[in-house]
C-alpha positions as CSV (number, residue, x, y, z in Angstrom):
1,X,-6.8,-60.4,-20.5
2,X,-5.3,-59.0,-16.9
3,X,-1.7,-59.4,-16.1
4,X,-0.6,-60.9,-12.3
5,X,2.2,-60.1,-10.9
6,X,4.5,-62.4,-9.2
7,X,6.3,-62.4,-5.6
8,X,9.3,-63.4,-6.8
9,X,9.5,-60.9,-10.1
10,X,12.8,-61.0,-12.4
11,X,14.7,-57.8,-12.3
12,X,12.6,-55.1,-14.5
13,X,9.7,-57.2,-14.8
14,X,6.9,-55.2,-14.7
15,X,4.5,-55.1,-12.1
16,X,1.9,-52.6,-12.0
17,X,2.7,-49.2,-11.6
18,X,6.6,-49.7,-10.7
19,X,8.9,-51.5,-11.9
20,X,10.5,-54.4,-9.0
21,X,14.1,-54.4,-9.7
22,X,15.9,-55.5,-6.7
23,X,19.9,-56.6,-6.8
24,X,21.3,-57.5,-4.4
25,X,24.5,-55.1,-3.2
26,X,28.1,-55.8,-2.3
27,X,30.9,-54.0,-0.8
28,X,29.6,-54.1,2.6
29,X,31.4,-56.1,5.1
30,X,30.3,-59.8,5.5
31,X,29.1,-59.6,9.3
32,X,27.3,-56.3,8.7
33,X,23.9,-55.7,10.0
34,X,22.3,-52.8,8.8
35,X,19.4,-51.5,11.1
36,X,17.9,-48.9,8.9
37,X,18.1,-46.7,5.5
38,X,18.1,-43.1,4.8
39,X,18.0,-40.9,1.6
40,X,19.1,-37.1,2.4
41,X,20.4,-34.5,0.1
42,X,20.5,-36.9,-2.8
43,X,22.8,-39.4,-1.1
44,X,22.0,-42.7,0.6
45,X,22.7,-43.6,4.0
46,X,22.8,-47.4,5.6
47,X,23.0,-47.8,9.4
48,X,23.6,-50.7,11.6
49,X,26.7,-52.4,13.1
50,X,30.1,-54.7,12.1
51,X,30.2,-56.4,15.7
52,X,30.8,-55.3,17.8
53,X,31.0,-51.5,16.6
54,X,28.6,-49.4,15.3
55,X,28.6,-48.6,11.5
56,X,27.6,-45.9,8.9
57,X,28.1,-46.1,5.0
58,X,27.5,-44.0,2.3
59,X,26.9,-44.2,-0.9
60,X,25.8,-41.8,-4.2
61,X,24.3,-44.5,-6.0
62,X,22.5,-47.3,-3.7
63,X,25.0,-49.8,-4.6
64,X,28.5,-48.8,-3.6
65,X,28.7,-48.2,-0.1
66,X,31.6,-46.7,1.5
67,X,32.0,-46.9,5.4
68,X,31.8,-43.8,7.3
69,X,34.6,-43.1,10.5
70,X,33.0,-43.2,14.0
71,X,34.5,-41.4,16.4
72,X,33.7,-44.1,19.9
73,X,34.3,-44.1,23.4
74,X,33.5,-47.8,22.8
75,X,35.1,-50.2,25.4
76,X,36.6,-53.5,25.1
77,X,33.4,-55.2,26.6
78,X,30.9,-52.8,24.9
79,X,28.7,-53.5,21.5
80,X,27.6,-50.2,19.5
81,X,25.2,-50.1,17.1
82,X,23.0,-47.3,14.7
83,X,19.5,-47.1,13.9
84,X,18.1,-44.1,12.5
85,X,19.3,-40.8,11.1
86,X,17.8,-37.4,9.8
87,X,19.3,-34.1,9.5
88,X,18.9,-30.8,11.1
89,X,20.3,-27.5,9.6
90,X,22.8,-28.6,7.4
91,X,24.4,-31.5,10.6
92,X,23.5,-35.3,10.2
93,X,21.9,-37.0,13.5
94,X,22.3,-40.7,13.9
95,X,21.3,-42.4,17.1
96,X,21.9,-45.8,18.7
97,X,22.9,-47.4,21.6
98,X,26.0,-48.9,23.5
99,X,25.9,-51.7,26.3
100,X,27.5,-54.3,27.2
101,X,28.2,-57.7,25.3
102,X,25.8,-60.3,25.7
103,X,23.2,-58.1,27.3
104,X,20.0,-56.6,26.3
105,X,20.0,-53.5,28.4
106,X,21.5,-50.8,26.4
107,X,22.1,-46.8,27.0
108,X,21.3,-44.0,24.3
109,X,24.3,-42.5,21.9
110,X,23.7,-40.0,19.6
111,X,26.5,-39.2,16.7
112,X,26.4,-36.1,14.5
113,X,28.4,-35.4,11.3
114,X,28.9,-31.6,9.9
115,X,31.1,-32.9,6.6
116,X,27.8,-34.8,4.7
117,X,28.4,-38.6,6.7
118,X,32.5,-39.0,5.8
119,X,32.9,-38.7,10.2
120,X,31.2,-38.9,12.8
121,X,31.3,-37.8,16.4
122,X,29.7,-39.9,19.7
123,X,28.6,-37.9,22.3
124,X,26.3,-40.2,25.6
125,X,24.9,-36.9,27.5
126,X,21.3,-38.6,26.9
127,X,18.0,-37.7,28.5
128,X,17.8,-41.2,29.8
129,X,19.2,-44.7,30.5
130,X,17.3,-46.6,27.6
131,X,17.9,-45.9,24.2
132,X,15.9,-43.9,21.8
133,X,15.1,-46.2,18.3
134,X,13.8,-43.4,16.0
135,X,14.3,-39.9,14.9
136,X,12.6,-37.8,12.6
137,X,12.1,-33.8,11.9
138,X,9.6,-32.3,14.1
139,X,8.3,-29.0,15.0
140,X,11.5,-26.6,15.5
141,X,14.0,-29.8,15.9
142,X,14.1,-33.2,16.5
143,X,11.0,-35.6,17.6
144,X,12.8,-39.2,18.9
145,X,11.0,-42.4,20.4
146,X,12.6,-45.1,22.9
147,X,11.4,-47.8,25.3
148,X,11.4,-48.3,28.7
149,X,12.5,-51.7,29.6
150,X,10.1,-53.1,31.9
151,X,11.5,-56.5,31.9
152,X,8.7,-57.8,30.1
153,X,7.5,-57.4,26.5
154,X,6.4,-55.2,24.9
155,X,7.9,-52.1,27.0
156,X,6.2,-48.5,27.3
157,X,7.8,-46.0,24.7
158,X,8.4,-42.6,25.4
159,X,9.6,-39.5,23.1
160,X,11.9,-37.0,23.6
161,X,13.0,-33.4,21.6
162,X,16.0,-31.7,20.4
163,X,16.6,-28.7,19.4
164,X,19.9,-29.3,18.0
165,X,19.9,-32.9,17.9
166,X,22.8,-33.2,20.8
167,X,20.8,-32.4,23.9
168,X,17.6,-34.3,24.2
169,X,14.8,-33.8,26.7
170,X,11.5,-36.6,27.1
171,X,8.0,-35.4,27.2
172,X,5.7,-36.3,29.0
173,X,3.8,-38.4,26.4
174,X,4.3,-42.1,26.3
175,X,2.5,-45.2,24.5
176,X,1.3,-48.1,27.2
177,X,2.9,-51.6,25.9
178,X,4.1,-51.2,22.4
179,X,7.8,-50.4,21.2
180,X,8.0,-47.9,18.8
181,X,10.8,-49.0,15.7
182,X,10.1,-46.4,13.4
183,X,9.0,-42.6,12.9
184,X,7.4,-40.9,9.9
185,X,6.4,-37.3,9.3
186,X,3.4,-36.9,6.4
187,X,2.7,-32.9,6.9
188,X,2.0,-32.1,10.0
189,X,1.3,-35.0,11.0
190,X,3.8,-37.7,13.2
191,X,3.6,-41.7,12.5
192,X,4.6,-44.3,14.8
193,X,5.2,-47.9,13.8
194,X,5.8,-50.6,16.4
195,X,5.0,-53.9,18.0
């Protein structure tokens, strides 16, 4: 006989060779949107926004989250928002973006945190207008993708480097009509995902 494993498995059910055991967490606020998930240094990291600010939480154990403290030069008509993180020596890098409300063209924030995610600080010295998406380690720093808004879909993504993960600087290589959302590293090797 062969077991089949089903879509909509009961917690600890199992299913090949892992076990699905999803639950569903609470604690975060009720309007949060979370963008993206990291796991560095053995703690977990959730990204996204509480309209119309940007928001970080922690957590030690994947189910209690604890919100991080942003430092923002967030007006009164702006909306924030997070989307990827890394690290880089020992300093957390979290980028995102920052426009106005009710408006899909957005600028490029980055946020770095030297006490393990409890604060953060904003800094909007960016290598461009458009907002970078993704971030992972590369080469001696940081590797990052963005768009460029073309006014039609999909855009062109670009990438850009850091050293530090503060000061950014775009290549010269770009991808023709696609939008990168996410960045992996597999050896030496760099993997875009996108539309």
């Amino acid at each position: 006989t062969s077991a089949s494993a089903s879509a909509s498995a009961a917690p600890s059910e199992p299913t090949g060779p892992i076990e699905v055991a999803w639950e569903r967490v609470a604690g975060l606020e009720p309007d949060a949107t979370v963008q993206g998930v990291s796991f560095i240094d053995g703690r977990w990291f959730a990204l996204g926004q509480v309209r119309p600010e940007a928001a970080i939480w922690t957590s030690d154990d994947g189910r209690t989250w604890t919100r991080a403290g942003i430092e923002s030069a967030r007006a009164e008509d702006e909306v924030t928002r997070a989307t990827s993180l890394t690290q880089l020596d020992g300093t957390l890098v979290a980028i995102g973006s920052y426009g106005r409300m009710d408006t899909d063209q957005v600028d490029w924030t980055t946020w770095t945190s030297d006490d393990g995610g409890v604060t953060w600080t904003e800094r909007r010295d960016a290598a461009a207008i458009q907002a970078l998406q993704a971030i992972v380690p590369g080469g001696p720093g940081l590797i990052g993708a963005g768009w460029t808004y073309a006014g039609v879909h999909p855009f062109d993504s670009w990438f850009a480097v850091s050293s530090d993960g503060i000061t950014w600087e775009q290549t010269g290589a770009t991808i023709p009509n696609a939008e990168i959302h996410s960045l992996a590293v597999l050896d030496e090797r760099i993997v875009a995902v996108g539309v």
